[in-house]
C-alpha positions as CSV (number, residue, x, y, z in Angstrom):
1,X,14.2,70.3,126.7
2,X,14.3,66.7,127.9
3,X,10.6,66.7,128.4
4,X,10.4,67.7,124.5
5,X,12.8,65.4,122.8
6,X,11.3,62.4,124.8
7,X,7.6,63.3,123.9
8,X,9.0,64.3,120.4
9,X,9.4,60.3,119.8
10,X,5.4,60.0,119.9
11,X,5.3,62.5,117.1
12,X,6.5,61.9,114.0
13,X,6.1,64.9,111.6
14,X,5.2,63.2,107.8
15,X,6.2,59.3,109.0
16,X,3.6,56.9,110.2
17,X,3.5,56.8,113.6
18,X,5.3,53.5,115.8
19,X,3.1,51.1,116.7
20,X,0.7,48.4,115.1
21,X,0.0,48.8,111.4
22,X,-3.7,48.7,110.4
23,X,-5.0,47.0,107.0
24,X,-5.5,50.0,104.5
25,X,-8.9,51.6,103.7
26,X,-9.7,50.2,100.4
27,X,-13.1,50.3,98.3
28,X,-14.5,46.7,99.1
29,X,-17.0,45.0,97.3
30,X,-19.7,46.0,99.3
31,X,-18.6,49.6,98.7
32,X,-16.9,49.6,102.3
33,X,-13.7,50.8,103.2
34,X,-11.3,49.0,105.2
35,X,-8.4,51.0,107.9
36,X,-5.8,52.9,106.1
37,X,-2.2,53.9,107.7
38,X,-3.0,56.4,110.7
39,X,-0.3,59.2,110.0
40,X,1.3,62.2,112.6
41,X,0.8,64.6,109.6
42,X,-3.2,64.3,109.3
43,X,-3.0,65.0,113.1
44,X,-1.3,67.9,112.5
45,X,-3.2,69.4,110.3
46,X,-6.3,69.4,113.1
47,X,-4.5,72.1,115.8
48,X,-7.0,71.3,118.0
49,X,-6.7,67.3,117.9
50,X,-3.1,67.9,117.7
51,X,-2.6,69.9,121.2
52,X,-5.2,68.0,122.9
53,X,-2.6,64.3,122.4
54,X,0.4,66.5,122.7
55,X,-1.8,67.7,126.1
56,X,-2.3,63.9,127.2
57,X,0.9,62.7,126.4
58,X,3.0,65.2,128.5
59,X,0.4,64.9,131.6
60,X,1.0,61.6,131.6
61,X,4.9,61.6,130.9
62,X,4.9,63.8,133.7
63,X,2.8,61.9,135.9
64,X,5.1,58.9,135.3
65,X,8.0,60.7,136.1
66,X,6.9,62.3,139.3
67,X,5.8,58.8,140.5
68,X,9.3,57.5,139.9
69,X,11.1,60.4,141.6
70,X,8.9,60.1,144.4
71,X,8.6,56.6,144.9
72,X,13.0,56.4,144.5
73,X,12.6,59.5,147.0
74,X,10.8,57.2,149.6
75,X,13.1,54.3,149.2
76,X,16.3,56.1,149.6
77,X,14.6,57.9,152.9
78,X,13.9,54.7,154.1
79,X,17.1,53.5,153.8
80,X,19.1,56.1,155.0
81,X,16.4,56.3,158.3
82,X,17.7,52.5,158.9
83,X,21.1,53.5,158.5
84,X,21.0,55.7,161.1
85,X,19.4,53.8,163.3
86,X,21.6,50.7,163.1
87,X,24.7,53.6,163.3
88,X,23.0,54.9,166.3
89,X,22.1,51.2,168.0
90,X,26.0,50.1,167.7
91,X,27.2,53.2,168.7
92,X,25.3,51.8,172.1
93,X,25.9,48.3,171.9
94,X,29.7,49.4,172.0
95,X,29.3,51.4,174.8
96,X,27.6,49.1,177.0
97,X,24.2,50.9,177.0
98,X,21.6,47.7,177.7
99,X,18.7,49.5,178.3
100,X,19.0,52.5,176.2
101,X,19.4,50.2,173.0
102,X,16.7,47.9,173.6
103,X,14.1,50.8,174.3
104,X,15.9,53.0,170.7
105,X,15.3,49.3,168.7
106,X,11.9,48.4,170.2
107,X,10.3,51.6,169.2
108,X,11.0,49.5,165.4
109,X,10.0,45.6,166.8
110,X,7.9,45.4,163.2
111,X,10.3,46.7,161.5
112,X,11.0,44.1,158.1
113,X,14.9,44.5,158.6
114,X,17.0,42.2,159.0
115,X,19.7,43.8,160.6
116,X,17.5,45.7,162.5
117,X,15.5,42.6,163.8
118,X,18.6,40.7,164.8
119,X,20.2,43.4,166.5
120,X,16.7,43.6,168.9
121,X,17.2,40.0,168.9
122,X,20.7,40.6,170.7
123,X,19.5,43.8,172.9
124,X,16.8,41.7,174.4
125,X,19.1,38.9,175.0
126,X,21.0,41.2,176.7
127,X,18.5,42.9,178.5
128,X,17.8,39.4,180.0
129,X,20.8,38.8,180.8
130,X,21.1,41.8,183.4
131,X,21.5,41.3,187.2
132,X,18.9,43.2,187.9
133,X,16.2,41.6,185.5
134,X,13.7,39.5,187.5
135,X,13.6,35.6,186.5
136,X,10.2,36.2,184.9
137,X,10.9,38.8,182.8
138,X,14.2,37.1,181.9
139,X,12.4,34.4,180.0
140,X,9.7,36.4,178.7
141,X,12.7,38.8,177.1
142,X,14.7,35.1,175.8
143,X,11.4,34.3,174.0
144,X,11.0,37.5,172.3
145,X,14.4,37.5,171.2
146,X,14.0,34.0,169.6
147,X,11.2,36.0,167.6
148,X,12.9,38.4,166.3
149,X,15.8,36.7,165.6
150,X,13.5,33.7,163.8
151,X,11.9,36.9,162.0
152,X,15.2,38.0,161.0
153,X,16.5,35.4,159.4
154,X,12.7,35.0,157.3
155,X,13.7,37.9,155.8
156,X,17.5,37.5,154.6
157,X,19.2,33.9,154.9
158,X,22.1,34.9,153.7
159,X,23.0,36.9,157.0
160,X,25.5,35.5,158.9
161,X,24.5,37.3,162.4
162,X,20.6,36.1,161.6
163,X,22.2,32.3,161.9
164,X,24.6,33.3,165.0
165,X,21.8,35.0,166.7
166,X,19.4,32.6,166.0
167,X,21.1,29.5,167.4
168,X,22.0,31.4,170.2
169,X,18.3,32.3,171.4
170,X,17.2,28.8,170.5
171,X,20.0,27.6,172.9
172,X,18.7,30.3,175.6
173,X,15.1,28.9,175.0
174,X,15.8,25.2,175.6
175,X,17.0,26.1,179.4
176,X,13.1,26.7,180.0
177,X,11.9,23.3,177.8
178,X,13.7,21.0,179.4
179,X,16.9,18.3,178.5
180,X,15.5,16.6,175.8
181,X,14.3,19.6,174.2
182,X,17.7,20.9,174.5
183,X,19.5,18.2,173.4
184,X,16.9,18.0,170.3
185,X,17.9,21.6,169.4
186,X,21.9,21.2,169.6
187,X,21.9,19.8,166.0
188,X,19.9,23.3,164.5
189,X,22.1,25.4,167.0
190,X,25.4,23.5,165.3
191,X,24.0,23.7,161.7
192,X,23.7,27.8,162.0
193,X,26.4,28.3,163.9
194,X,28.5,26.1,161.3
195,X,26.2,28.4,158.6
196,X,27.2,31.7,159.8
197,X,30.8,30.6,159.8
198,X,30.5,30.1,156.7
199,X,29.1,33.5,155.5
200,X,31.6,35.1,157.4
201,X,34.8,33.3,158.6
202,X,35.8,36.6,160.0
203,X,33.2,36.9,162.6
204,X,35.0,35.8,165.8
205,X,32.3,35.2,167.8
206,X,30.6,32.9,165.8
207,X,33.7,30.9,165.8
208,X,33.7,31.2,169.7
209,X,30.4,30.0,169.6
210,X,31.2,26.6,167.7
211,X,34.2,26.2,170.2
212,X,31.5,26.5,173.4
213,X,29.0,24.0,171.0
214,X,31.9,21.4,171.1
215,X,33.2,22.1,174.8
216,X,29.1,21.7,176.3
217,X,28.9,17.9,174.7
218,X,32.4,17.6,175.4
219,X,31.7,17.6,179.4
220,X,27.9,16.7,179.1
221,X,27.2,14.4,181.6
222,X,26.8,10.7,182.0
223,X,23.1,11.2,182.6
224,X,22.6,13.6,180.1
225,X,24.6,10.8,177.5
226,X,22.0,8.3,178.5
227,X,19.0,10.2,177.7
228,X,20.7,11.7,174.6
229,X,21.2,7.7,173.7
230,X,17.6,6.9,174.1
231,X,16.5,9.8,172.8
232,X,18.8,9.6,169.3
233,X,20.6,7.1,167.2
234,X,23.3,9.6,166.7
235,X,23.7,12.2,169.7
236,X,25.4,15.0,169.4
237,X,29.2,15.1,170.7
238,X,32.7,16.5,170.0
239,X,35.8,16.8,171.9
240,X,37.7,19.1,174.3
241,X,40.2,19.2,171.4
242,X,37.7,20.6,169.3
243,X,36.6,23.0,171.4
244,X,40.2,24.0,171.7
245,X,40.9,24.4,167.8
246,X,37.6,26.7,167.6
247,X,38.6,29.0,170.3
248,X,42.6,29.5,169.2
249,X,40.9,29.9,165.7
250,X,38.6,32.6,167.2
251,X,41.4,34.4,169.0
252,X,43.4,34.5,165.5
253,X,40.8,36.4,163.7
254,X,40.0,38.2,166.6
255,X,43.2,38.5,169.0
256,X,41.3,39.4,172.3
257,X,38.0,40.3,171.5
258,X,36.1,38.3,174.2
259,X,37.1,37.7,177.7
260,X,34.7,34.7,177.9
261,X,37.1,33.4,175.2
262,X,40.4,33.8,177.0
263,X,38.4,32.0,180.2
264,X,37.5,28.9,178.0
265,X,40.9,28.6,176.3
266,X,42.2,28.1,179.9
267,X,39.3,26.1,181.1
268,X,39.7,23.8,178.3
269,X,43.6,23.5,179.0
270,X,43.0,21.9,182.6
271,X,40.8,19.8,181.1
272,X,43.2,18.6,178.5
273,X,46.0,18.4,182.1
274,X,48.1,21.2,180.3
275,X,48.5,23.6,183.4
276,X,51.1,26.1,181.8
277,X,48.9,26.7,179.0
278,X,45.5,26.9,181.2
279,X,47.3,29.4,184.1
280,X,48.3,31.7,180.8
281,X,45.2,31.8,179.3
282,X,43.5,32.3,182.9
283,X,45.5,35.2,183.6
284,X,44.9,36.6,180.3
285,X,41.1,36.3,181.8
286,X,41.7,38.1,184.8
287,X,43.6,41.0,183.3
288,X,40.8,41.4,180.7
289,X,38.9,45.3,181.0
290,X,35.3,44.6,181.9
291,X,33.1,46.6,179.1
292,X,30.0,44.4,179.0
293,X,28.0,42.4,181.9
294,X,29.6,39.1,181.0
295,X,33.1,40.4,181.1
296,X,32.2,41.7,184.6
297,X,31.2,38.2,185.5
298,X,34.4,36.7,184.1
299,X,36.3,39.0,186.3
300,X,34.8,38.4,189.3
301,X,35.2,34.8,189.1
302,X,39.5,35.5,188.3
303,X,39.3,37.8,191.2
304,X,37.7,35.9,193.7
305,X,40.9,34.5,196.4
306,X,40.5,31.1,196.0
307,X,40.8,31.3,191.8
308,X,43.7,33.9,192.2
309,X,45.6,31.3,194.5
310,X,44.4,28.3,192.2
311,X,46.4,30.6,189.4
312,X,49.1,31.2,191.0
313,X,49.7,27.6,192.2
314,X,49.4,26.8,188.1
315,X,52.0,29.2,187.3
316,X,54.5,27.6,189.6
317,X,53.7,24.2,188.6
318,X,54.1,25.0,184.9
319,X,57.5,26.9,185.2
């Protein structure tokens, strides 16, 4: 019945039909005759003619509509296929599965997704990251994650984790290029950290991130200062006080979501000589569960004797 009524509009029984209007036929003066009106009811009158357009027009009506169905078909398979597949890749993330995720998210490494791309972008960085990866395959995995993440963010700049990711792999990068290549890359690493901040002020991490920006030229050395002066008219540098507003501000959004972050907000409190507030936050460290390979790391440095003394010794001092 749909089919009917819609086709039902390209036949109009005793009214001209829509469309352009032709000139009527008319006797000329060279006993010629111009167009007249082209009308549904002449049509009519042929059966034949009739059927054969009524034919036409519902093959390709149909044809139409089957291209729609299918091609809306196709994009909402797609879409739901990527679904899953991001469901299933932070279902591992979460659980601490390196290896599993980044062989699930490779099998997809030309994928056009963005949050697809910049979560092989993290799994590879992760990957690298792994005791047991060799040095060489460390920084052949820290230079494809700086692809994917670059790809990433090509394809939607308006992702927050495309800018955290990407600053973070152009960091990892610049520990194979060299000091003034790093140093060079601190203000692009800052402006996407500062940009996914911006796109989400929720995302923790990315706050972290800023905070360990500001800490790194914060305690960069004198050397590294020179070359960053001869290098740059303005080089980059912040404050431990900075470092400590981005890191309290990350734990407020985020109230213990990083044990990396708990280890800097203590690290940054000896620096500033506040050794109450740098023993708390250390032993906040130390009591942190270890989920990922980082947090692992984190806790065998609080565990080691000589830190658990140094704590200890803090506590007192600070009572």
């Amino acid at each position: 019945m749909a089919l009917a009524s819609r086709l039902w509009r390209f036949v109009c029984l005793g009214r001209a039909a829509p469309g352009p209007r032709f000139p009527a036929r008319t006797p000329s003066s060279h006993g010629q005759c111009g167009l007249r009106p082209f009308r549904c009811s002449e049509v009519i009158r042929n059966p034949r003619t009739f059927r054969r357009g009524l034919l036409f027009s519902a093959l390709s009506y149909l044809g139409f509509e089957t291209y729609q169905v299918i091609s809306q078909a196709a994009v909402v398979h797609a879409t739901t296929q990527v679904e899953e597949i991001l469901e299933q890749a932070d279902y591992l993330y979460e659980s601490g599965e390196t290896e599993k995720l980044y062989q699930l998210l490779t099998q997809y490494k030309e994928s056009e997704d963005a949050e697809l791309l910049w979560r092989l972008a993290r799994a590879s960085r992760d990957r690298a990251q792994l005791s047991r990866t060799s040095e060489e395959e460390k920084q052949l995995l820290v230079y494809e994650a700086l692809e994917y993440a670059k790809r990433a963010l090509e394809k939607d700049e308006s992702s927050f984790a495309a800018h955290k990711w990407y600053a973070i792999c152009i960091s990892d990068v610049g520990d194979y290029e060299g000091i003034k290549v790093k140093i060079a890359n601190a203000y692009i690493i800052k402006e996407h950290f500062e940009k996914a901040i911006e796109l989400n002020p929720k995302d923790a991490t990315s706050i972290h991130l800023m905070g360990i920006w500001c800490y790194t030229f914060a305690e960069m050395p004198w050397y590294q200062r020179r070359i960053a002066k001869m290098l740059f008219a303005t080089p980059p540098s912040s404050t431990y006080e900075e470092a400590l507003g981005y890191f309290h501000r990350a734990e407020q959004v985020d109230p213990n979501f990083y044990s990396k972050n708990l280890l800097l907000l203590g690290k940054t409190y000896l620096k500033l000589n506040n050794k109450k507030l740098a023993a708390l936050w250390l032993m906040k460290a130390k009591d942190y569960p270890a989920h990922t390979e980082e947090d692992k790391q984190v806790k065998h440095l609080q565990y080691s004797k000589g830190r658990q003394v140094f704590i200890e010794a803090l506590l007192k001092k600070g009572e």
